[in-house]
TIMAR-382229 format. One line per 10 residues: number of its first residue (from 1); their letters; for each residue x, y, z of N, C-alpha, C. Coordinates in steps of 0.001 Angstrom, whole numbers, always signed. Atoms other than C-alpha are relative to their C-alpha. Example, Ala and Ser with C-alpha at 12.3 -4.5 7.8 and 13.67 -1.06 7.14 Angstrom:
<nodes>
1	as	+890 -1190 +0 +12300 -4500 +7800 +900 +1200 +0; -820 -1190 -60 +13670 -1060 +7140 -770 +1090 +730
</nodes>
This chain:
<nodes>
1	xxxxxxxxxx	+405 -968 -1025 -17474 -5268 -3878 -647 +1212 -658; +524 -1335 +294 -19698 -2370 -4564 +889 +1201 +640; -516 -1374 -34 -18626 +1243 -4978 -539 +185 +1368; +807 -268 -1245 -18705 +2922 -2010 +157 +1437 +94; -51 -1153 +373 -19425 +6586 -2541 +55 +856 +1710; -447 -1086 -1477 -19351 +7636 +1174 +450 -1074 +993; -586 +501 -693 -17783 +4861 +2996 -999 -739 +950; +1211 +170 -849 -21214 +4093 +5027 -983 -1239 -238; +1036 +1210 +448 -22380 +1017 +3222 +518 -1189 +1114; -725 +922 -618 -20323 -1363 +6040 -1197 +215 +1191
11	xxxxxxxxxx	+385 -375 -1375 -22951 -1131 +9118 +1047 -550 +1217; -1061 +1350 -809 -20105 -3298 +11125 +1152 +1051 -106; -1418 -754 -120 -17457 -179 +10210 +48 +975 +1208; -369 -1124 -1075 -16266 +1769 +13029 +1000 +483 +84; -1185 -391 +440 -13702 +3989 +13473 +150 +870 -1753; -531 -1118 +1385 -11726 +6278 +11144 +917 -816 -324; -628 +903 +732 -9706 +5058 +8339 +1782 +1206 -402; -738 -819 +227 -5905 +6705 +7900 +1046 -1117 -770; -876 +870 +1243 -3262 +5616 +4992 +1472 +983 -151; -1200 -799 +586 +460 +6319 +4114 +570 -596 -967
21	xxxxxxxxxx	-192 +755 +1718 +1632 +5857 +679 +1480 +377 -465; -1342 -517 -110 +5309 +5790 +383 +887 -623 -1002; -1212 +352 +917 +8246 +5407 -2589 +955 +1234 +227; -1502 -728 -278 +11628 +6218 -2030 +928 +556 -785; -429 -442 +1115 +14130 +6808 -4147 +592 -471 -1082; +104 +242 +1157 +14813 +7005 -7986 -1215 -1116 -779; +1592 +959 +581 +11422 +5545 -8528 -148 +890 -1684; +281 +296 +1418 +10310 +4792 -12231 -1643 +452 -378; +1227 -46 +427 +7082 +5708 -13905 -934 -906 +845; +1066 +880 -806 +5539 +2351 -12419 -115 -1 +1300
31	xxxxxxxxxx	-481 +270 -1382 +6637 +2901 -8693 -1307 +1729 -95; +617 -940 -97 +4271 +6478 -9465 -1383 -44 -221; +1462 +524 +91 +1298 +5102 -11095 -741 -823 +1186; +272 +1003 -1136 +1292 +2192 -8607 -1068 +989 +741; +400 -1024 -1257 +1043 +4942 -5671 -1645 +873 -858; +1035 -1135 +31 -1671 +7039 -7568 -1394 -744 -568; +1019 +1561 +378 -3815 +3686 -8250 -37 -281 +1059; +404 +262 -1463 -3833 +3305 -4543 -787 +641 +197; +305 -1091 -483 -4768 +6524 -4116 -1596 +263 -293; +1022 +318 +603 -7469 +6490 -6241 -1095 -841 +822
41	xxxxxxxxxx	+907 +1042 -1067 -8598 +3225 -4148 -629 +282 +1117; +796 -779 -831 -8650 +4919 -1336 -713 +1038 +14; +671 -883 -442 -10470 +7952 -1941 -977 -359 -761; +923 +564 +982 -12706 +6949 -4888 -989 -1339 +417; +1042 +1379 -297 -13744 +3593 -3791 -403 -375 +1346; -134 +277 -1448 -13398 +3350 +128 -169 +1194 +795; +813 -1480 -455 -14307 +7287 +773 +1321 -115 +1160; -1501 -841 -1358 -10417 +7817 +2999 -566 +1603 -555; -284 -1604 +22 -10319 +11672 +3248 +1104 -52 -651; -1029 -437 +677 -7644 +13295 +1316 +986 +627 +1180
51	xxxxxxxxxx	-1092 -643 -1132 -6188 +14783 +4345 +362 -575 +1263; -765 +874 -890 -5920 +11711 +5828 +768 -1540 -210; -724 +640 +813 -3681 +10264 +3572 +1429 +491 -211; -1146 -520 +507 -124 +11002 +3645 +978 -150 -1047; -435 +293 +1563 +1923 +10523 +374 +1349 +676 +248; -1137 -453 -169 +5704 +10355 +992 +773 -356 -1677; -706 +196 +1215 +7442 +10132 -2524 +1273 +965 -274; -1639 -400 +531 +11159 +10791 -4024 -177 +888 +455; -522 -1907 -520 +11485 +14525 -4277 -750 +544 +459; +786 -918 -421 +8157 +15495 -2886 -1170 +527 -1126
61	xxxxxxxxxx	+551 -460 +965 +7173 +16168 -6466 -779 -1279 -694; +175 +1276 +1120 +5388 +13979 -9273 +662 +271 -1408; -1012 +6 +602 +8453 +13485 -10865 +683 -1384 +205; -455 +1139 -345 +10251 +10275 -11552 +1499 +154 -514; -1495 -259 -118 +14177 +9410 -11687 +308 -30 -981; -940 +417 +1478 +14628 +8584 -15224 -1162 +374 -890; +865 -97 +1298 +13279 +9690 -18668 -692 -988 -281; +579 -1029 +203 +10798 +9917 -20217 -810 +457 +1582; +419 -35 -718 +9305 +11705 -17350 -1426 -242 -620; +1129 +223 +340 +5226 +11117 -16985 -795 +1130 -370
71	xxxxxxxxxx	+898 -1162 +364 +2801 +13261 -18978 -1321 -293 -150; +1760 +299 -112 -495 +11634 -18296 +139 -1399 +468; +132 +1002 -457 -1691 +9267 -16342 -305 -1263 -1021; +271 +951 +1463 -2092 +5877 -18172 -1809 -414 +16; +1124 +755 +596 -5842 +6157 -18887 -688 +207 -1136; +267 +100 +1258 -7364 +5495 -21697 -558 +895 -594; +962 -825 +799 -8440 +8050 -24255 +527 +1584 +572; -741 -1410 -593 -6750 +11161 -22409 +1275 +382 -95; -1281 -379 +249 -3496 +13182 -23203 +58 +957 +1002; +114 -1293 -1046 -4083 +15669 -20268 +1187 -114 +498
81	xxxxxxxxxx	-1049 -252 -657 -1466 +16807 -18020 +745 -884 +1013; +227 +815 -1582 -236 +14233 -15255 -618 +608 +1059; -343 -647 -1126 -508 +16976 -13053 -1824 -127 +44; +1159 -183 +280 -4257 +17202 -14231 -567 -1376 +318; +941 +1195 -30 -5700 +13622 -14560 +563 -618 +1191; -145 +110 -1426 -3649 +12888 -11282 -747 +227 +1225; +386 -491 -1154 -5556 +12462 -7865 +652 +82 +775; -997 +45 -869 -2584 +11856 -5832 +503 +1637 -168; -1115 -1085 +129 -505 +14636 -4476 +990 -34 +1339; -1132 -418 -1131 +2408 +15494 -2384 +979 +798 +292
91	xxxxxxxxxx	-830 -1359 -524 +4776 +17575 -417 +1575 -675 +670; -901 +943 -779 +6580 +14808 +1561 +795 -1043 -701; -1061 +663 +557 +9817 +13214 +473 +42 -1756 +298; +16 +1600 -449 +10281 +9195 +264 +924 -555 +838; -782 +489 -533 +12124 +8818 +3214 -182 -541 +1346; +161 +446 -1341 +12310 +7217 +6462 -384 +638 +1274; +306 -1139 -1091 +12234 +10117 +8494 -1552 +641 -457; +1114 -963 +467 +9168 +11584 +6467 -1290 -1213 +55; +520 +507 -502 +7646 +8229 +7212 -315 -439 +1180; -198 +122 -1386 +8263 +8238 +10826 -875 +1208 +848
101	xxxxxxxxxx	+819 -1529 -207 +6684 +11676 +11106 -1245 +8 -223; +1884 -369 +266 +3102 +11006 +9115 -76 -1361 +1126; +889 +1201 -869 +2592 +7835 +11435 +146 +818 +1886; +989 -229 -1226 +3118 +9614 +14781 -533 +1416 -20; +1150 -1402 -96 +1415 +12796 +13501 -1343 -1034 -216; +900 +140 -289 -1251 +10443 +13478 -112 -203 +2034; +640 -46 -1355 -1081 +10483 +17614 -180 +1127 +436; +266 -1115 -249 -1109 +14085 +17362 -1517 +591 +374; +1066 +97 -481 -3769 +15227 +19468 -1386 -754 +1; +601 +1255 -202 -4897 +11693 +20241 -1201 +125 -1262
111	xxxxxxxxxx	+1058 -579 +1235 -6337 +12079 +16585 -85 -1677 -338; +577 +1327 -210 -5736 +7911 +16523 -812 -896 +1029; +289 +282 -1354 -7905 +5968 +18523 -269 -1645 -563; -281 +1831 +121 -8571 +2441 +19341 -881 -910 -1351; +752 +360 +1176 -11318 +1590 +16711 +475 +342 -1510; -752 -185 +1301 -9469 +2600 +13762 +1412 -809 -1205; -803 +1232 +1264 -7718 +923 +10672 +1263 +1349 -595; -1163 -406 +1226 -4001 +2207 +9174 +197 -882 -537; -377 +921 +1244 -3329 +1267 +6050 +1438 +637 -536; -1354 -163 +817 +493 +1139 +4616 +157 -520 -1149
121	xxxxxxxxxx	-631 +550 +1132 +1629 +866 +1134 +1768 +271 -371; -1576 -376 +145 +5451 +973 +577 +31 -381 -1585; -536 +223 +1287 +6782 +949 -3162 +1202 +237 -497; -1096 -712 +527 +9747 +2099 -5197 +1134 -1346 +219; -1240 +1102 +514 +13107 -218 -4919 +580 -77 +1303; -357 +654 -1238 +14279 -2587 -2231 +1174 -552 -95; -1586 +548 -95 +17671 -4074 -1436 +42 -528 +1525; -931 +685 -985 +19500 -6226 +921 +971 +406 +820; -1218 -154 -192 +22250 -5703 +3336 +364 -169 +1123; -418 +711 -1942 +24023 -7882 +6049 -1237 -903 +103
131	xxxxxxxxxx	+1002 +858 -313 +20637 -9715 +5701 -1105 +638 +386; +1321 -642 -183 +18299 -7002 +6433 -738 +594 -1119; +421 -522 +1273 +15807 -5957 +3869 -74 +1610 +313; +97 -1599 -89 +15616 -1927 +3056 -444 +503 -919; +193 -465 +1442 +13886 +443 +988 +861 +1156 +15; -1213 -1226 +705 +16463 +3158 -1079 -1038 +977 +285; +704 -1138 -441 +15235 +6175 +265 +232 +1695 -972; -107 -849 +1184 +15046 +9655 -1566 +1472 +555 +351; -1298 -800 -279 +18705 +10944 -1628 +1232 -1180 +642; -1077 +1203 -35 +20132 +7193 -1516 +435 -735 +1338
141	xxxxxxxxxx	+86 +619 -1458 +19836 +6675 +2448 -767 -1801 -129; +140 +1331 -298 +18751 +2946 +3645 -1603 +149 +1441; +1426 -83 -743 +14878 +2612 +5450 -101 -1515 -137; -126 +1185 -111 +15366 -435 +7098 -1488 -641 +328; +925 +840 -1415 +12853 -3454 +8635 -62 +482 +1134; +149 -252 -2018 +13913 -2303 +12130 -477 +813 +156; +850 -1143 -78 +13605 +1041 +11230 -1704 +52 +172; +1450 -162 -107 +9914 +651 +10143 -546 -731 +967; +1285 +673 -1205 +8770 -1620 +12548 +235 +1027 +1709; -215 -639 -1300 +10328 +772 +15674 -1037 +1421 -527
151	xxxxxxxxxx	+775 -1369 +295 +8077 +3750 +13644 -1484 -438 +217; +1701 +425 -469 +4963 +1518 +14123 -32 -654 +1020; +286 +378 -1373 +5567 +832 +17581 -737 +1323 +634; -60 -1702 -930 +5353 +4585 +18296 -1991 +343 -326; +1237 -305 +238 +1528 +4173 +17136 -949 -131 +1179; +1365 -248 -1471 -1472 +4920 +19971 -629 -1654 -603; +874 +1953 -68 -3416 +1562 +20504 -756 +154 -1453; +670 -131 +368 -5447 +1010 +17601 -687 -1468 -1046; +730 +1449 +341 -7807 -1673 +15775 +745 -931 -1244; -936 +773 +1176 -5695 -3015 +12670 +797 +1132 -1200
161	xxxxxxxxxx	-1400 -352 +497 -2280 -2222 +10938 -333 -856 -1327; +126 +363 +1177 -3036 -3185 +6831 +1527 +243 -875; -921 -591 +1090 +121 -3041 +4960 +119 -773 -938; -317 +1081 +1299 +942 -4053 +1501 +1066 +597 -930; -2119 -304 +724 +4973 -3850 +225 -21 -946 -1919; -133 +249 +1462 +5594 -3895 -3452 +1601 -169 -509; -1274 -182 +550 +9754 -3340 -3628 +329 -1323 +293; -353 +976 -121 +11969 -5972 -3961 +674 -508 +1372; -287 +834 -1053 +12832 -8273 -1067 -396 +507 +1172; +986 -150 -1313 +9800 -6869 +864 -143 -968 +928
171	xxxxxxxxxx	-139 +1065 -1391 +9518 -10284 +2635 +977 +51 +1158; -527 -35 -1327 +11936 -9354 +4413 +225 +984 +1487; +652 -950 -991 +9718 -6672 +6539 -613 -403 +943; +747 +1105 -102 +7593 -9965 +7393 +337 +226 +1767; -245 +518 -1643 +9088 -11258 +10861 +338 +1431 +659; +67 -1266 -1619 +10572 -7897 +12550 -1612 +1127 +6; +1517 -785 -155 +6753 -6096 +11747 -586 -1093 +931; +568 +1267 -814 +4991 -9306 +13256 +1095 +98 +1581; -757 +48 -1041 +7877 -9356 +15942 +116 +1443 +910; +473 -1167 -876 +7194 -5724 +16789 -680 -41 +1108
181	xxxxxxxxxx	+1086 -173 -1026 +5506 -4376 +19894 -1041 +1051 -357; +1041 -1014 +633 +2886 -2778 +17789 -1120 -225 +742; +1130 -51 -775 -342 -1618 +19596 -1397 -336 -930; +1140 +357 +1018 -2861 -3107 +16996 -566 -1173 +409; +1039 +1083 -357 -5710 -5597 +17829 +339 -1163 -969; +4 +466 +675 -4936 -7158 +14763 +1038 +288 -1748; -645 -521 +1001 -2151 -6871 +11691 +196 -935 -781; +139 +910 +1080 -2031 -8073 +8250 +1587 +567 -927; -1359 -927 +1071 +1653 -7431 +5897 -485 -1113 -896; -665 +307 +1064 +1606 -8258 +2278 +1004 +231 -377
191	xxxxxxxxxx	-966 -342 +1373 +4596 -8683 -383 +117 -260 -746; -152 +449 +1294 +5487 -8804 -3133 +1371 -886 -303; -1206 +681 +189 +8738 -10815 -3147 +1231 -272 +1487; -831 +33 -831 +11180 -12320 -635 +1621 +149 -682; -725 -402 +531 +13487 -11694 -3624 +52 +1017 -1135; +336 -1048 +873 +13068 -9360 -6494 -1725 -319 -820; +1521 -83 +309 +9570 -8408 -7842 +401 +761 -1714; +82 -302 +1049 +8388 -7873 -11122 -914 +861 -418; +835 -795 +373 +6891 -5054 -13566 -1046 -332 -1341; +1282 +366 +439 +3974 -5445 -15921 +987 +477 -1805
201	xxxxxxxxxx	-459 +88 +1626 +5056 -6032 -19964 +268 +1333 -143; -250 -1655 +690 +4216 -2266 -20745 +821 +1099 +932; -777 -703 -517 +6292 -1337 -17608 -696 +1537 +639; +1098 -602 -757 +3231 +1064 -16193 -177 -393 +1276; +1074 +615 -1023 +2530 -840 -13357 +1014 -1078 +1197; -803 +1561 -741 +4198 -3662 -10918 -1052 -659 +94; +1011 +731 -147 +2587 -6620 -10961 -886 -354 +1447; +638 -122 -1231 +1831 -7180 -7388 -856 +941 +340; +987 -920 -157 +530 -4131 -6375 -1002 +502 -872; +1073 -216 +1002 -1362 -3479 -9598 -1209 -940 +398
211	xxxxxxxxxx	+1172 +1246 -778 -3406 -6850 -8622 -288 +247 +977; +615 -226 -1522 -3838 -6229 -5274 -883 +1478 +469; +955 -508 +253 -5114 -3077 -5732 -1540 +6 -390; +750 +323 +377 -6934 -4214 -8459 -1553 -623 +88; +1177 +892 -196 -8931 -6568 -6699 -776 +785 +1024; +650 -637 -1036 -9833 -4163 -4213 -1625 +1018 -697; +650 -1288 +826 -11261 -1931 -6874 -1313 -711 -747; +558 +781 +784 -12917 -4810 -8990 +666 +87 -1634; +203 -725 +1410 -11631 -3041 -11970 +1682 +700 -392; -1401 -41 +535 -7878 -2517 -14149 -263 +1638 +393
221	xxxxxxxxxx	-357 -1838 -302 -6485 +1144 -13315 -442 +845 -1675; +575 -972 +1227 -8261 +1854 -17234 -1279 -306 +290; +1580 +53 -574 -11762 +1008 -15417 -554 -1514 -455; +1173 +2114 +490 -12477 -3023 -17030 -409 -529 +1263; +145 +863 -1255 -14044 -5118 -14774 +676 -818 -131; -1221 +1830 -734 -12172 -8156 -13701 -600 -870 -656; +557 +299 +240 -13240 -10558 -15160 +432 -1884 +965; -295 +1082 -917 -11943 -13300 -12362 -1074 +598 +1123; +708 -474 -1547 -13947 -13134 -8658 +701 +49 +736; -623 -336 -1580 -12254 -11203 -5995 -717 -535 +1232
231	xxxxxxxxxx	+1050 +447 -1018 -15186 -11673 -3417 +57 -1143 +202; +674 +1220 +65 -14474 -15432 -3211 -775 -888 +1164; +1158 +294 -334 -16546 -15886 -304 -1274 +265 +440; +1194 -854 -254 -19124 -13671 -754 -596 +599 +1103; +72 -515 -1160 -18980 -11671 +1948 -677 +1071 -289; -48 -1346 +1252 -19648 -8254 -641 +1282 +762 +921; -918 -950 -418 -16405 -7230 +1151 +1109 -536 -1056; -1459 +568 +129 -12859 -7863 -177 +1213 +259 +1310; -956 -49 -1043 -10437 -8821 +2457 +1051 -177 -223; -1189 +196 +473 -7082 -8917 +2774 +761 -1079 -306
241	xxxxxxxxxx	-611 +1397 +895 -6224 -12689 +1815 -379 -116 -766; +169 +378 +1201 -8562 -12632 -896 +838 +903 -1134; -1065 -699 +611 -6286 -9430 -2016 +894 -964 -854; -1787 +545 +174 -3298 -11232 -1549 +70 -1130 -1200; -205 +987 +538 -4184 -14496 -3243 -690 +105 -1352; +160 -531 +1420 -5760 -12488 -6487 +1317 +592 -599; -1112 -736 +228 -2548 -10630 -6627 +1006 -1060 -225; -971 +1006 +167 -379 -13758 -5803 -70 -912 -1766; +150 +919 +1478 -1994 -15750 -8920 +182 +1101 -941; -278 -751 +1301 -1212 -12903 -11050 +1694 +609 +165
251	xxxxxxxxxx	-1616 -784 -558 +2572 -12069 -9888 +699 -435 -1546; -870 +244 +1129 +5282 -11833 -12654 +992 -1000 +664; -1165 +1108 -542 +7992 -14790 -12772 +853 +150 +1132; -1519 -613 -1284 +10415 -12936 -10117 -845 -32 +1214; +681 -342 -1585 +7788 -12541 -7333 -572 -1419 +454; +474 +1138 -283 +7597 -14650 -5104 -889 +619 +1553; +1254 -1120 -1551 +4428 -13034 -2391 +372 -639 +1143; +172 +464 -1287 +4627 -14038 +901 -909 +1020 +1086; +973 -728 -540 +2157 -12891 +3529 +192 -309 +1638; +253 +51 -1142 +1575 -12186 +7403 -1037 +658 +699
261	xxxxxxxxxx	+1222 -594 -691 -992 -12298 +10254 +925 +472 +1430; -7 +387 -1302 -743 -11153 +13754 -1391 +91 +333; -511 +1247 -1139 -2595 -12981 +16216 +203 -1004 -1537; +351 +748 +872 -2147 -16070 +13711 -1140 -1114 +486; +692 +987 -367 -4803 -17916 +13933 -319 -1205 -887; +88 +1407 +874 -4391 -20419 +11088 -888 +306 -1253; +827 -383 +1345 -5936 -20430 +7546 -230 +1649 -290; -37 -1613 -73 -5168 -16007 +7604 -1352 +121 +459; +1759 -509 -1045 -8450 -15623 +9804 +734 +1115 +354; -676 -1818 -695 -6328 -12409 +11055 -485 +672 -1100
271	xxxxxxx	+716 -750 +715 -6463 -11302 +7668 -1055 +276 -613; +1377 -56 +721 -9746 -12249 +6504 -924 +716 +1011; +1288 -956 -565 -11369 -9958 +9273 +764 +1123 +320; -763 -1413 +403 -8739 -7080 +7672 -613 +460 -1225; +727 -258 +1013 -10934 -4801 +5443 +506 +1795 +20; +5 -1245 -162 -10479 -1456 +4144 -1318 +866 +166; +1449 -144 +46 -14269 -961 +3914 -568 +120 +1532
</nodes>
């Protein structure tokens, strides 16, 4: 996919594009990069606004739970500050409530409307309990499935719901999101594992979401090109199954991806006409 320096190369895009980028709590170096390698995606390559991107993380800060904390982003050839070579930023804590809040401040003065694409990324560390999946929230609370799918009911009508879950035993966000009464024309969930997910050798990165990013971008979070084809059917878009199934062939041993459409229409045709572009 070509760069897209103002978002305007799609003649077929309509609508405004809004994103929430969320890790909970005691997130690790890689649960921070992840998020600021999204971030990146979206504003750098797909032209989102910055102020229409909400960014819920741990304490609010870019700060992670365990030593060494981060002192530069991981790219190549730079010792700068995190705070410096960082595009991400935030104010908002990784919690359930602080994700419940940026999705219906998007109906705040009917600022969503029907032609428009949200995009969700969830990260940081997932758990089980009684059989429901949950992500650990900042200050050790529980941000269930039900929870999130009753926070994206509360959304104004609008054209497609993109999410893509990186913690462990995200699959099991799958059926109650799909089983929601969400007002979206069309919704796509990735994950990264219906049981525990894995992180990348040097421990920078998770493998799932690093790939799936990745492929969005064309290019590793130190700028290489790919040297596999995202685009595989030359659309010049990347959609969200070819995401998934660049990301899937690159998962670490523990992940096991699983994916969902709504409407389904067989062979992910839901998601292959889900684009962030």
């Amino acid at each position: 996919m070509p760069n897209v320096p103002n978002g305007n190369h799609d003649k077929d895009r309509t609508g405004n594009r809004y994103a929430i980028l969320v890790a909970g709590g005691n997130c690790e170096r890689r649960h921070l990069n992840d998020l600021e390698f999204c971030y990146r995606m979206l504003t750098d390559h797909y032209a989102f606004a910055p102020e229409d991107i909400a960014v819920c993380y741990f304490h609010g800060k870019l700060e992670v739970g365990v030593d060494p904390q981060p002192t530069s982003y991981p790219d190549e050839g730079t010792d700068e500050p995190y705070e410096i070579t960082a595009r991400i930023t935030t104010d908002r804590k990784g919690t359930g409530a602080a994700v419940g809040a940026a999705l219906r401040a998007l109906n705040a003065n009917n600022k969503l409307q029907p032609d428009d694409l949200v995009f969700v990324h969830i990260n940081g560390h997932g758990y089980m309990n009684g059989g429901e999946a949950y992500l650990l929230e900042e200050g050790g609370g529980k941000y269930t499935a039900g929870d999130f799918s009753k926070d994206l009911e509360d959304l104004r009508p609008h054209a497609k719901l993109l999410i893509m879950m990186e913690q462990c035993f995200s699959a099991g966000f799958i059926t109650p999101v799909l089983n929601a009464n969400i007002q979206a024309q069309s919704v796509s969930i990735a994950c990264a594992s219906a049981t525990y997910s894995g992180f990348t050798n040097d421990q920078l990165f998770n493998c799932f979401s690093k790939a799936w990013i990745a492929a969005h971008m064309n290019e590793s979070p130190w700028g290489k090109v790919l040297t596999a084809k995202t685009d595989t059917n030359n659309s010049g878009f990347i959609e969200a199954n070819e995401a998934f199934v660049y990301a899937r062939n690159r998962k670490h041993e523990d992940d096991d991806p699983k994916q969902g459409n709504h409407p389904d229409s067989g062979a992910a045709a839901a998601q292959s006409i889900i684009r962030l572009a």
